[in-house]
Structures are given as C-alpha cells and as structure tokens.
gemmi code that builds the backbone of each chain (N, CA, C; Angstrom):
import gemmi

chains = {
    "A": [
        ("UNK", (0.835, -1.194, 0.000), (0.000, 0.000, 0.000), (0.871, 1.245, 0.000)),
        ("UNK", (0.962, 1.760, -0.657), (1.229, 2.948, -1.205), (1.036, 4.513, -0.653)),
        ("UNK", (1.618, 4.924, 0.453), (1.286, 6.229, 1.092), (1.308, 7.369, 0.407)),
        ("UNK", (1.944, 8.155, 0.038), (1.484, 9.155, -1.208), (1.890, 8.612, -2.446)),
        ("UNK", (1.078, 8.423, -3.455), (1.512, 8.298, -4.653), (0.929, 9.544, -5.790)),
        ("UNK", (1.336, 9.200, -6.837), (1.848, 10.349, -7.962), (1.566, 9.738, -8.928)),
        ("UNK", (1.343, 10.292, -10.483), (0.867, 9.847, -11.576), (0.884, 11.179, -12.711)),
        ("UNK", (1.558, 11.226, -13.662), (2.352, 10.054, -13.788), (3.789, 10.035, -13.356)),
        ("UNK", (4.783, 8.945, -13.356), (5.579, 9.023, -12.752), (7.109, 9.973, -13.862)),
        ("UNK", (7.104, 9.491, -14.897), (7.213, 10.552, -16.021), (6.550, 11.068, -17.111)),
        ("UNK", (7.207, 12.257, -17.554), (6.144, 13.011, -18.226), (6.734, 13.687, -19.207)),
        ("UNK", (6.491, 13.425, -20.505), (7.909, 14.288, -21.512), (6.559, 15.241, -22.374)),
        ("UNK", (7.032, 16.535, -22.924), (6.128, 17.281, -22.861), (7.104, 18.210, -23.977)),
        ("UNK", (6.144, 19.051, -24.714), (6.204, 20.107, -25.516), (6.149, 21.418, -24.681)),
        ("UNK", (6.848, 22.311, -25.386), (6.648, 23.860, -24.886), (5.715, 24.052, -25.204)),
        ("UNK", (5.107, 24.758, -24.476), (3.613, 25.537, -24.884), (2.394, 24.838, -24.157)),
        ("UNK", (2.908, 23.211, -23.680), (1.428, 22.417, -23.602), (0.906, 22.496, -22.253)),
        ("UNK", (-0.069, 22.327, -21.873), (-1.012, 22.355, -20.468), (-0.619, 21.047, -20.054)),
        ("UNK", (0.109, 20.792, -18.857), (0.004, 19.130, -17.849), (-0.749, 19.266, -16.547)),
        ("UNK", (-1.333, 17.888, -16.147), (-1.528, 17.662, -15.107), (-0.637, 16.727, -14.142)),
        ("UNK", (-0.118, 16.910, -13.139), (0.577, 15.972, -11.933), (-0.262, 15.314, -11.101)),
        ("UNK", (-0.706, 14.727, -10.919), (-1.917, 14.239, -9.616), (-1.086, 13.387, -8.607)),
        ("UNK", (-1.792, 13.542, -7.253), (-1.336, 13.223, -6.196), (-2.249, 13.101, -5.466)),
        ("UNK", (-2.164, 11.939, -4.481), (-2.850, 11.059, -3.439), (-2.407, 10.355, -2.262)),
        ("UNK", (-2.671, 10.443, -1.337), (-2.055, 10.246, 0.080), (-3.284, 9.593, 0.731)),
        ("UNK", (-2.716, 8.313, 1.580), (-3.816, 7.275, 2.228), (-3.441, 7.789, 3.675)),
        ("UNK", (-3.067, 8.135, 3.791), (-2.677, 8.620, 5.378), (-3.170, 9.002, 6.467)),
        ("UNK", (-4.444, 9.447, 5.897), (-5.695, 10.218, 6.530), (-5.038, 11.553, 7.108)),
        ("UNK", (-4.055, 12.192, 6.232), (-3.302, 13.576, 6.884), (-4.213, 14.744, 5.828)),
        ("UNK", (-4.036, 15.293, 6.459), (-4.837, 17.069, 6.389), (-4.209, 17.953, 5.801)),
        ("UNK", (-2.815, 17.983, 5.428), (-1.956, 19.191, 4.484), (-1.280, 18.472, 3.699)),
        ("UNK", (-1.104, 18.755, 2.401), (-0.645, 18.070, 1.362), (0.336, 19.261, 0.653)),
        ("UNK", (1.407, 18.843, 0.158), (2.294, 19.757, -0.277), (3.027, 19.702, -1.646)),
        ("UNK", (3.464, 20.339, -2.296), (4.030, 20.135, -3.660), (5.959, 21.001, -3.831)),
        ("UNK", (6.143, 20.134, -3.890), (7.945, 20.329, -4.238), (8.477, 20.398, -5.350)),
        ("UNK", (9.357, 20.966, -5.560), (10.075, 21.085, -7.164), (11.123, 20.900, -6.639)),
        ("UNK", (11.976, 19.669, -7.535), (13.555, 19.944, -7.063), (14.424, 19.927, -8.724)),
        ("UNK", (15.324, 21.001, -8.656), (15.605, 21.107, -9.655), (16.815, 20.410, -10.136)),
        ("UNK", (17.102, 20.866, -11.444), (18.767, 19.633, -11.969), (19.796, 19.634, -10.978)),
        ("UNK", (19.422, 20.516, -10.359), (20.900, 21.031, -9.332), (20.655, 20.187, -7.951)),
        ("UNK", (19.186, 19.706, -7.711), (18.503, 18.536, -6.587), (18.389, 19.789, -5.630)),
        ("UNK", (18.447, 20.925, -5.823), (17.560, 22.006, -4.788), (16.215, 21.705, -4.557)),
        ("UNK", (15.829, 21.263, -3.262), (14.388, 21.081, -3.172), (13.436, 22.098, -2.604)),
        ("UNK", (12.307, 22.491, -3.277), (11.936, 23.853, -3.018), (10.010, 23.936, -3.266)),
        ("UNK", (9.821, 24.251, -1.284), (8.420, 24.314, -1.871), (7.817, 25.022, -2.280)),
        ("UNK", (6.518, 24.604, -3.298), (5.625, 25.333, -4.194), (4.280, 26.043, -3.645)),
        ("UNK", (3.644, 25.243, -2.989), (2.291, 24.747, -2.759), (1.870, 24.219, -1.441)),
        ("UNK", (0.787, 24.328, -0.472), (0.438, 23.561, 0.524), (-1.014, 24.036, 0.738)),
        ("UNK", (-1.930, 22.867, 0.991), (-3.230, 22.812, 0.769), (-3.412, 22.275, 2.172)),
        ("UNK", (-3.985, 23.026, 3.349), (-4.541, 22.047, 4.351), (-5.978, 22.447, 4.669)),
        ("UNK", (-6.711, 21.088, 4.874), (-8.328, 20.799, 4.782), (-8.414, 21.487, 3.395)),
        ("UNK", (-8.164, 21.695, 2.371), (-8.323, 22.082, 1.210), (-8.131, 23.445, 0.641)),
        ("UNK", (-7.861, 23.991, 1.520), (-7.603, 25.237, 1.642), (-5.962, 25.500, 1.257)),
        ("UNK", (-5.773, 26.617, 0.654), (-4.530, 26.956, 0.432), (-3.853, 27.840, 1.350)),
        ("UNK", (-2.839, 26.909, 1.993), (-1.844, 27.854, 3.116), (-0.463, 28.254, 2.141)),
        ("UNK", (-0.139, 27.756, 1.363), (1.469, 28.325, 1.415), (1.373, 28.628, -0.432)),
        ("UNK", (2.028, 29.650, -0.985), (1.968, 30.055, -1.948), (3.566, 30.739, -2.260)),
        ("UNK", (4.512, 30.010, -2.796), (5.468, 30.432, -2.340), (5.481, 31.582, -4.024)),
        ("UNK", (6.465, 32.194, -4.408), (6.873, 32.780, -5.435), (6.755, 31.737, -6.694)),
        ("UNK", (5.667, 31.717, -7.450), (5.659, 30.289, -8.199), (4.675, 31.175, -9.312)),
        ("UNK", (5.213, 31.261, -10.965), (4.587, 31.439, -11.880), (3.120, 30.990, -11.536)),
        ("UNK", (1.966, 32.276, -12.187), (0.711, 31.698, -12.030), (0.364, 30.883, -13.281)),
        ("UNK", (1.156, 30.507, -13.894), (1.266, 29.032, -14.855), (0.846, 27.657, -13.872)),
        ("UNK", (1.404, 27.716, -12.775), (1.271, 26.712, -11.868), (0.064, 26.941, -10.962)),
        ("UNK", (-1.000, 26.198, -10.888), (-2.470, 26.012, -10.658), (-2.614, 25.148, -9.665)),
        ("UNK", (-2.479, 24.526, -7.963), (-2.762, 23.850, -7.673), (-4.292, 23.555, -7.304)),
        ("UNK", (-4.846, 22.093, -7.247), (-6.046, 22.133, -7.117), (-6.541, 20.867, -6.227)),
        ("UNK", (-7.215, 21.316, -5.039), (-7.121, 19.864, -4.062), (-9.116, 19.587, -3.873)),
        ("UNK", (-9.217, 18.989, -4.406), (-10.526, 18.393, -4.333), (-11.261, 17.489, -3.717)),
        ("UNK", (-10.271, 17.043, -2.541), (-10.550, 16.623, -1.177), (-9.094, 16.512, -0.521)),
        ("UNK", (-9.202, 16.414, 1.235), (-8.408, 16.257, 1.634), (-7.056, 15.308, 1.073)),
        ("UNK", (-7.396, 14.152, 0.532), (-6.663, 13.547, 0.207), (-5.801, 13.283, -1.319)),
        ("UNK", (-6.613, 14.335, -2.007), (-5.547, 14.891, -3.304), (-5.196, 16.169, -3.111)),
        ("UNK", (-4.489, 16.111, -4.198), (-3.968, 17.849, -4.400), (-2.864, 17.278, -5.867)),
        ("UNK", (-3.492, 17.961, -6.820), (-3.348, 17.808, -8.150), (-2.436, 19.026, -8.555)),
        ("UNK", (-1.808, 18.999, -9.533), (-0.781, 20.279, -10.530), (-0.914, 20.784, -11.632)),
        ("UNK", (-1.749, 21.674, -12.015), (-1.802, 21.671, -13.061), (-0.517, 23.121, -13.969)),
        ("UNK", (-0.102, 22.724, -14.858), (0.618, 23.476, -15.245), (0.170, 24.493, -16.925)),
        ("UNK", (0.430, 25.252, -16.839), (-0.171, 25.717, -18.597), (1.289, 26.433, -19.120)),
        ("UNK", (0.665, 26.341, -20.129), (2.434, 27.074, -21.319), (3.888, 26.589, -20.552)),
        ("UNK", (3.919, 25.194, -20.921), (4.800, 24.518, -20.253), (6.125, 25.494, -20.877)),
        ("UNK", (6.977, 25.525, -20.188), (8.658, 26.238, -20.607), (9.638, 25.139, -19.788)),
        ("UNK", (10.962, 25.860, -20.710), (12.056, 24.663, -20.435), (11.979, 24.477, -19.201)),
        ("UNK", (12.429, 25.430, -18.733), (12.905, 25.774, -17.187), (11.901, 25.188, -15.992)),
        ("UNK", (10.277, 24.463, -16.585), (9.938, 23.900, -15.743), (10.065, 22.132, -15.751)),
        ("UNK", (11.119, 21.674, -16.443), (11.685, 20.875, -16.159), (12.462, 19.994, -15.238)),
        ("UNK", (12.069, 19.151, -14.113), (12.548, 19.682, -12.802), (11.514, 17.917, -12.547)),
        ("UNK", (12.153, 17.078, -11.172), (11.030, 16.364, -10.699), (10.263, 16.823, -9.544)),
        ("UNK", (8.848, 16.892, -9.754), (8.216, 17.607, -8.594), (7.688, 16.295, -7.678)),
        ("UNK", (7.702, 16.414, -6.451), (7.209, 15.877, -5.360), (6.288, 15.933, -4.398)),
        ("UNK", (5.068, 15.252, -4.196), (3.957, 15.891, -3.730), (4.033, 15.149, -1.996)),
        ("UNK", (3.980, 15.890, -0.769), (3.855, 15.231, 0.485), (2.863, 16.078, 0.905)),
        ("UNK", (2.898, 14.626, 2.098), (1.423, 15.191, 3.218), (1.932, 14.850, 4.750)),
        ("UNK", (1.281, 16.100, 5.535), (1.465, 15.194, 6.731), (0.244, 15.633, 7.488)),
        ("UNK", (0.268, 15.660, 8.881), (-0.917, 15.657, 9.830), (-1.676, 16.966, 9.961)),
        ("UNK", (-0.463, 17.881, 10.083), (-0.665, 19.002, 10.263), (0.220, 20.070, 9.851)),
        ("UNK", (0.496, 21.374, 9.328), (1.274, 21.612, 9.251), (1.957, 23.087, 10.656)),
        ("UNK", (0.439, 22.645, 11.596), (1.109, 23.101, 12.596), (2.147, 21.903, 13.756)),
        ("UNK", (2.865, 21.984, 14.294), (3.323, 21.264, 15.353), (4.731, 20.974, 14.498)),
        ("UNK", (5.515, 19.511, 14.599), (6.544, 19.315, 14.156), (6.182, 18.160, 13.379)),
        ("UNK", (5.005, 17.456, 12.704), (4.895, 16.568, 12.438), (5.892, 16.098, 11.389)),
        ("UNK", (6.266, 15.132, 10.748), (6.969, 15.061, 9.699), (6.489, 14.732, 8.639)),
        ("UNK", (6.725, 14.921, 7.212), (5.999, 14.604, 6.131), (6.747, 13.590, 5.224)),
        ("UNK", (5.943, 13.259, 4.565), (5.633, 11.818, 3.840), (5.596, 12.156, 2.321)),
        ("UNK", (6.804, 11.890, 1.885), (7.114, 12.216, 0.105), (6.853, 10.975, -0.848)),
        ("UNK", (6.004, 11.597, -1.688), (5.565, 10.326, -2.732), (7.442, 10.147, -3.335)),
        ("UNK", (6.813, 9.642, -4.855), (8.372, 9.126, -5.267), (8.821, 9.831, -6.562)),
        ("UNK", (7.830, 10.676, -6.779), (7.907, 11.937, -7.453), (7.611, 11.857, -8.951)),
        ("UNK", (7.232, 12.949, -9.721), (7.489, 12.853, -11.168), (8.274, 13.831, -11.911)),
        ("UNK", (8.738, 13.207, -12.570), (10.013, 13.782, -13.556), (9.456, 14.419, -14.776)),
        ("UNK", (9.341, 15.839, -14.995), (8.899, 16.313, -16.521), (9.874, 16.965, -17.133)),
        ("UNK", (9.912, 16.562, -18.239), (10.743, 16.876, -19.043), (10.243, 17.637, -20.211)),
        ("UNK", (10.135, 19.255, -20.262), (9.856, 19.736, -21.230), (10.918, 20.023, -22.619)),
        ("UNK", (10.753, 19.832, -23.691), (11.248, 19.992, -24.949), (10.952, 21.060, -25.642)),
    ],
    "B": [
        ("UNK", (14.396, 32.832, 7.921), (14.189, 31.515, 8.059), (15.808, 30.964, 8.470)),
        ("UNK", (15.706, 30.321, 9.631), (17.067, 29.873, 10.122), (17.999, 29.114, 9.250)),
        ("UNK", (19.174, 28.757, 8.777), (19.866, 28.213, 8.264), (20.776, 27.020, 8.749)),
        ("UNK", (21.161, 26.298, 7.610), (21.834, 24.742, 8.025), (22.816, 24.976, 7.439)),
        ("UNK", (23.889, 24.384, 7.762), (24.975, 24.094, 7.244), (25.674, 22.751, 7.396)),
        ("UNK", (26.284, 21.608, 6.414), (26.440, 20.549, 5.848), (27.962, 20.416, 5.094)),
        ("UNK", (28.576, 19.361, 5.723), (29.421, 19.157, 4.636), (28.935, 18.152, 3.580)),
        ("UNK", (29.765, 18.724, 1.988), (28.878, 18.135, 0.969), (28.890, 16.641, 0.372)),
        ("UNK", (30.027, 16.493, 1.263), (30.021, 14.677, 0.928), (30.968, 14.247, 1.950)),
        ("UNK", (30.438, 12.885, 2.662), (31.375, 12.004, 3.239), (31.107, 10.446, 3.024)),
        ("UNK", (32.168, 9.865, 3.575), (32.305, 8.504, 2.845), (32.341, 8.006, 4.595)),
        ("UNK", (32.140, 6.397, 4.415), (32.081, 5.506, 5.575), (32.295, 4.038, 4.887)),
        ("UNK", (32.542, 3.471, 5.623), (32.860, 2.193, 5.622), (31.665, 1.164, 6.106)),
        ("UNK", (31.062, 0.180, 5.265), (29.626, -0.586, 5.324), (30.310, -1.243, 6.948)),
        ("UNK", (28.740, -1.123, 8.033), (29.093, -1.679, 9.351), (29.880, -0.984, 10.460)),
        ("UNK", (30.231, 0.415, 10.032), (30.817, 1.207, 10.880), (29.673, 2.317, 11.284)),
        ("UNK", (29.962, 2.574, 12.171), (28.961, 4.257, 12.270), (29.197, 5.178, 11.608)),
        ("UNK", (28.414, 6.512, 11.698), (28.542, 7.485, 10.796), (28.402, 8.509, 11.649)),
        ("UNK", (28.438, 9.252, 11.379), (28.284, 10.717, 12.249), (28.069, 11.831, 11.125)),
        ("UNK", (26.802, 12.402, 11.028), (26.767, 13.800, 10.140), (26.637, 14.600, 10.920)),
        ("UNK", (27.383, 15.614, 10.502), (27.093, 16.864, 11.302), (26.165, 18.015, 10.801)),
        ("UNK", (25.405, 18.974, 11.813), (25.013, 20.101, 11.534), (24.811, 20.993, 11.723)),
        ("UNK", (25.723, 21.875, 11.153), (25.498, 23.302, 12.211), (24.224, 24.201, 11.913)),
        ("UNK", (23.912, 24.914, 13.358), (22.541, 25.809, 12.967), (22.729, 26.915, 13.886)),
        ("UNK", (23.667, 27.436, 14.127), (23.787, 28.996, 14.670), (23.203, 29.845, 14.963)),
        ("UNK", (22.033, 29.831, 13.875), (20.833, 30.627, 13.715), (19.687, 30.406, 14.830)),
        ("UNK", (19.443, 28.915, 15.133), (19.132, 28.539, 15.715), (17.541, 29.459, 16.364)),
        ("UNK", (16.803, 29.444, 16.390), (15.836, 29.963, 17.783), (15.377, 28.870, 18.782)),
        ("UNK", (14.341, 29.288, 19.686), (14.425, 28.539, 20.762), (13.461, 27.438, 20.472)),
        ("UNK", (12.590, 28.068, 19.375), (11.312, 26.949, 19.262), (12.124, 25.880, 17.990)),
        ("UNK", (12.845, 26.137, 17.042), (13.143, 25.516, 16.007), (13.475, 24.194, 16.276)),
        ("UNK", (12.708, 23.341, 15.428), (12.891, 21.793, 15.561), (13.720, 21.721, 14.534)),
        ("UNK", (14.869, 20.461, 14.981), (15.933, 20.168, 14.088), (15.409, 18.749, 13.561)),
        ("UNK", (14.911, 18.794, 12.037), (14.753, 17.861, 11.492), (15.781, 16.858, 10.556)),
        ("UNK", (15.891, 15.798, 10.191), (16.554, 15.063, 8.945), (15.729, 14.052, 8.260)),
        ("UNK", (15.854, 14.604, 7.091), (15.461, 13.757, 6.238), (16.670, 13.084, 5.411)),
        ("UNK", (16.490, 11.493, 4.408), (17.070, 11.730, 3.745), (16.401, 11.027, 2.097)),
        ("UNK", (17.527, 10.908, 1.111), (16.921, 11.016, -0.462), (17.645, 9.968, -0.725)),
        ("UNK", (17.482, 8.802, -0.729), (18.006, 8.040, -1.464), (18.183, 8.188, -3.301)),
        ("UNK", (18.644, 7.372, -3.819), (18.931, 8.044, -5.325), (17.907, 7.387, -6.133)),
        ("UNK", (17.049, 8.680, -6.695), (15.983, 8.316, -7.627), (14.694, 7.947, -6.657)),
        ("UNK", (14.288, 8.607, -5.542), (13.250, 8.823, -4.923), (13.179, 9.609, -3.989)),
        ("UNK", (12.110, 10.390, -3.114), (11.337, 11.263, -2.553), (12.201, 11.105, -1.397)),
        ("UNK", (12.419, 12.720, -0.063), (13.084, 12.335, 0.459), (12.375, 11.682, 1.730)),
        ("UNK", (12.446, 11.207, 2.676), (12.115, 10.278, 3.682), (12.603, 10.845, 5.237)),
        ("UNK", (11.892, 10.553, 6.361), (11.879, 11.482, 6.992), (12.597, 10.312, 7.719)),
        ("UNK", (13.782, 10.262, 8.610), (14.777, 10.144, 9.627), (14.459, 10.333, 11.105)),
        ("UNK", (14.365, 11.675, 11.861), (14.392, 11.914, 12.876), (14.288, 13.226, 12.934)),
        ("UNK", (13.586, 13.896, 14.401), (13.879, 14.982, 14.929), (13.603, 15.170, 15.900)),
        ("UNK", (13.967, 16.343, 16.946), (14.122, 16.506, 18.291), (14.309, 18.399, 18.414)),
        ("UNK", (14.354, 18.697, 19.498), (14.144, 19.898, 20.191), (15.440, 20.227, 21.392)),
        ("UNK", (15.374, 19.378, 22.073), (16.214, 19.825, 23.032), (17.318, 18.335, 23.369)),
        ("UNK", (16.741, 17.940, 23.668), (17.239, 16.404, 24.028), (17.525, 15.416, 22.822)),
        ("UNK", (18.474, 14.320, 23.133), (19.323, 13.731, 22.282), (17.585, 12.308, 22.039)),
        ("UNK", (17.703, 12.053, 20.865), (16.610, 11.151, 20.162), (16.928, 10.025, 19.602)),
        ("UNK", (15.949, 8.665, 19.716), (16.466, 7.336, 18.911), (15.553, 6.729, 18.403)),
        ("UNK", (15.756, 6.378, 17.696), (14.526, 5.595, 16.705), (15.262, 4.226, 16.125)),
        ("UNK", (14.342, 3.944, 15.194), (14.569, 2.701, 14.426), (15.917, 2.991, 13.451)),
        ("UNK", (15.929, 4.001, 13.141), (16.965, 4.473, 12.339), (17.940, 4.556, 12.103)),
        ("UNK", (18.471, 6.145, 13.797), (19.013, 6.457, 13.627), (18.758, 6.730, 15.093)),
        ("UNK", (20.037, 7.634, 15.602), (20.038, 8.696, 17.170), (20.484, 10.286, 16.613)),
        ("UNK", (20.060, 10.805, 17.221), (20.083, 12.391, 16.814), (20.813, 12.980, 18.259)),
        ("UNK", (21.820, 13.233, 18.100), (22.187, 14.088, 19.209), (22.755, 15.288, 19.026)),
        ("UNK", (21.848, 16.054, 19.851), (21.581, 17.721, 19.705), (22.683, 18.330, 20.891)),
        ("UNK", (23.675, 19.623, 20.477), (24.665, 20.180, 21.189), (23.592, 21.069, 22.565)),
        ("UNK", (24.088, 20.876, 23.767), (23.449, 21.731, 24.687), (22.980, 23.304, 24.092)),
        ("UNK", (24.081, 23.882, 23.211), (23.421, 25.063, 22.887), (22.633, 25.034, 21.682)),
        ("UNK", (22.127, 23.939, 21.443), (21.293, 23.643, 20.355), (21.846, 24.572, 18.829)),
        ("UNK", (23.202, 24.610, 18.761), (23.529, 25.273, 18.032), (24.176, 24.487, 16.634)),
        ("UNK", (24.070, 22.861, 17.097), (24.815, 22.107, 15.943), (23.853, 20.553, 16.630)),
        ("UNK", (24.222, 19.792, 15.511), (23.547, 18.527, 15.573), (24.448, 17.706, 15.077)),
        ("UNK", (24.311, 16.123, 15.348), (24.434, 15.464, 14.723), (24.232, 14.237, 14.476)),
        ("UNK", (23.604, 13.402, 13.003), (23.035, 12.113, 13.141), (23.961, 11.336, 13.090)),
        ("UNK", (23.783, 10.022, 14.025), (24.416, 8.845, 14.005), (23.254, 7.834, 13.550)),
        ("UNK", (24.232, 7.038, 12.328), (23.744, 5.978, 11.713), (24.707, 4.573, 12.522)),
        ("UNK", (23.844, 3.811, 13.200), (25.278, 2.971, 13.945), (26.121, 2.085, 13.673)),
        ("UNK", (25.298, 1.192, 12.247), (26.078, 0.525, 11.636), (25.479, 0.978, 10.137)),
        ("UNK", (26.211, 1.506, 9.297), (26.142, 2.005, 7.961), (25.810, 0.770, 6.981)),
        ("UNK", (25.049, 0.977, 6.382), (24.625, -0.584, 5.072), (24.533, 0.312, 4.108)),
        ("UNK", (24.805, -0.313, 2.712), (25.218, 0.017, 1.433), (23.845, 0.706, 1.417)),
        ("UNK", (22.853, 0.441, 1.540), (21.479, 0.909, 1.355), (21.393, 2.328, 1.978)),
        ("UNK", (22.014, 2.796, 2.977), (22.210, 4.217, 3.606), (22.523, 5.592, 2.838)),
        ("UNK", (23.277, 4.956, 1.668), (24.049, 5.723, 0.796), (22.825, 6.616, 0.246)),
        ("UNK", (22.769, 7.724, 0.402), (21.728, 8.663, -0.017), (22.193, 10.318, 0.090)),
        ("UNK", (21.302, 11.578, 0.454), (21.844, 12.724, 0.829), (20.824, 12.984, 2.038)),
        ("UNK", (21.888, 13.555, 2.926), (21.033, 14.064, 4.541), (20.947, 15.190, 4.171)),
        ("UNK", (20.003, 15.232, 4.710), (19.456, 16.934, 4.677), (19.017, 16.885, 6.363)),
        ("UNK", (19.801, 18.253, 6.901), (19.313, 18.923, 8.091), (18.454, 20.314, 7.889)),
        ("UNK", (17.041, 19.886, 8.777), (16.211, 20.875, 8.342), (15.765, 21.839, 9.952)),
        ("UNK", (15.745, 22.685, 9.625), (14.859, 23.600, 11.434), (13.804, 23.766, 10.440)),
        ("UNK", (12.925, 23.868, 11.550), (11.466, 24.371, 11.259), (10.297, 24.425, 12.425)),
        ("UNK", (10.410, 25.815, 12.789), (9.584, 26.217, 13.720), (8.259, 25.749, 13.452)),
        ("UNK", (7.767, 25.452, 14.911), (6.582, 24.493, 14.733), (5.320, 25.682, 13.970)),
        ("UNK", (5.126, 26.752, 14.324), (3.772, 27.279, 13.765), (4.466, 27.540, 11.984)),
        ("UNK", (5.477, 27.453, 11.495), (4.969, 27.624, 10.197), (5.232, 26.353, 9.147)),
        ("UNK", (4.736, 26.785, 8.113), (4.288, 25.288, 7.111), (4.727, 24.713, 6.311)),
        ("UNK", (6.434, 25.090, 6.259), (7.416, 24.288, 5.811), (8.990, 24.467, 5.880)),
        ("UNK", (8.940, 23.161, 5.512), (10.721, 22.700, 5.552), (11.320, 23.637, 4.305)),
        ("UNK", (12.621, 24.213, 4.762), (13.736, 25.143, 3.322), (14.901, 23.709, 3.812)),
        ("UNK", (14.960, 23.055, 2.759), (16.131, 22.636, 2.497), (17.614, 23.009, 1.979)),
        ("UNK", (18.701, 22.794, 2.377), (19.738, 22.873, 1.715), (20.306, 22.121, 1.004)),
        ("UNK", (21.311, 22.146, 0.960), (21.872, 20.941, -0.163), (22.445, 19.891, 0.243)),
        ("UNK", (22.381, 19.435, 1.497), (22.585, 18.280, 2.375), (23.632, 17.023, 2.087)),
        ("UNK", (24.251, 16.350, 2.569), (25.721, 15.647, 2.505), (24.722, 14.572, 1.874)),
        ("UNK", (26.070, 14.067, 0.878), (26.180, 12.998, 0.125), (26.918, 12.150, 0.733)),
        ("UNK", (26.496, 11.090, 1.054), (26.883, 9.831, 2.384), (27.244, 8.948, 1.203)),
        ("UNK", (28.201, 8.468, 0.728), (28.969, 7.247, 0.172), (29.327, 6.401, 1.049)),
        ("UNK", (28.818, 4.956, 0.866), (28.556, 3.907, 1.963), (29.795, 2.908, 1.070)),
        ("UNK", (31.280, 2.191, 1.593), (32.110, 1.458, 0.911), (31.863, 0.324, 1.545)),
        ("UNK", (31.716, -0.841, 0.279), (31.237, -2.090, 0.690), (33.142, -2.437, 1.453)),
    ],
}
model = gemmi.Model(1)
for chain_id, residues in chains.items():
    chain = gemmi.Chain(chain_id)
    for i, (resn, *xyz) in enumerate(residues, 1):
        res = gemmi.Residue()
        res.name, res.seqid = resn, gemmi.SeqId(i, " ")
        for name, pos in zip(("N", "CA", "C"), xyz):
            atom = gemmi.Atom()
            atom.name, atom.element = name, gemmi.Element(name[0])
            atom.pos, atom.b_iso = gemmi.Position(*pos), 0.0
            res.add_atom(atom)
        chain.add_residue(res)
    model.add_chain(chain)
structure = gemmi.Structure()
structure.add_model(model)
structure.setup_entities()
C-alpha cells in the first residue's frame, strides 16, 4: 500500500502544452504539499493545501495552478509549459502543518519539457 | 528563516557508524531540528527529529549540542542501502514548511 503516490511518474512534454501531476495520500493527513527539485537537486516548496484550503503560496509562476478536491488529493496543473519547468516535482502530506509533524514524500514525477 | 549548514560529501565504511554533522547557529528557541534523507531516484524520507534532548529511533540517534547550536546524526552501523543525501532541516513548529539545503552525500564502501 502505497502512502502518497503520484501519476504520472514521467512526463515528456512540448513547450507551450497544459500538464496535469496528480497526487494522493492514504494517510488520513490534512496538508498536502508540492515540491520542485531542480537539476541542481535544490528542493523547493511550491504549494500547501490544508483541509483544502490553500496555506502556502510560495513565489511560483501563475502558470502553476494547484487544485485539491478533497483532503486527500492535491493535483498540478501546469499551462504554457517552458524549459525551465523541467525539474522532478514531489507531492507530500502530513498531519498538520502546525506542530513538528513530519511529512511523507511520494516518489515523485520527472517532466521533461522539450 | 534559520539556516543549516552541511558538509557536501562524506564517505564511511559498510558496518561502521557514521556521524553527520550540523550546524545551525541561527538557531531559535522553538526551532525543531529535522533530517530527512533522499536516497537516489526517490522522494526524500523522513529520519528523525528533536528539540532539546538527544533522540532514537529505528533508524538512527540524533544528538543535539546543549546550545542547540549544531547537531548530529548517528547511523550505527552504515549498510550500502544508507548511501543517499542528509538533509538537516529547522522548522519552527507554527509555520508550514521545511527550506532545504543541499545536504551531505553519504557514500557507503562495501
């Protein structure tokens, strides 16, 4: 069983095109989060959705759309894909994102724009 | 946002201990010292963390400097499978995420 998983796991893509990332967590946790780590393996968050709601919005092109449609997803959508968003992104969840809980990283997907 | 500091690669010998270090200077009083780590070609995985007092798990032991100003994980017997990158993270409990750095590259020699 599978604690956060991701879909798809790669993703090769044209400039210009609209993707989706989807993500799912069995965990029964309440904040779900989205990571970009780039060629350089800088890991850097994007996104955080808790009870569905959007808490964290870091400096992130409004190309990047997150969208959580119950507690237990939180999806990516991207539009006018560019090189530079080439990168594997990583979606985690944990309990809360108040206290120290620790979070739980799917196994990520790799896009590769052309 | 407080800062970590890491050396960027060390090597160990499979069945020996390890010791990473981490400094955090920056330190505040509430900041939890987290580690994760990334094995190669997946998500990173959460290790251990602690506050004031030295910590043990299934893992690993985390022992934190009295002035909570440096850390460091012990792995006690190192297996080829260890070989990944640590990342030392603070992160004050009221806000809603981990800033990573670029965390040591652990080379495990059979």
């Amino acid at each position: 069983d599978t604690a956060v998983s991701q879909t798809p796991k790669y993703l090769v893509t044209q400039m210009g095109n609209d993707k989706s990332i989807k993500c799912e967590q069995n965990l029964g946790h309440d904040t779900m989060y989205w990571y970009k780590q780039d060629s350089k393996k800088f890991l850097k968050i994007m996104f955080s959705y808790n009870n569905k709601e959007l808490i964290i919005n870091e400096t992130v092109p409004n190309r990047f759309s997150p969208k959580s449609p119950d507690k237990a997803h939180l999806n990516l959508h991207i539009n006018s894909l560019e090189l530079g968003d080439s990168a594997v992104y990583f979606c985690a969840s944990s309990h809360s994102y108040i206290g120290s809980y620790e979070q739980y990283f799917g196994p990520g997907t790799r896009l590769t724009v052309t | 946002d407080a800062k970590t500091t890491q050396p960027n690669s060390m090597e160990s010998n499979e069945e020996e201990p390890v010791h990473l270090p981490c400094n955090h200077s920056t330190i505040s009083g509430t900041d939890y010292i987290h580690w994760y780590r990334q094995l190669p070609s997946q998500g990173p995985e959460y290790v251990i963390h602690g506050l004031t007092s030295n910590v043990n798990n299934r893992m690993a032991s985390l022992a934190i400097a009295e002035d909570r100003k440096s850390s460091t994980l012990i792995l006690h017997r190192a297996t080829l499978r260890d070989a990944a990158v640590y990342y030392c993270i603070l992160r004050f409990p009221g806000t809603y995420k981990y800033i990573f750095g670029t965390g040591t590259r652990l080379k495990v020699l059979a």
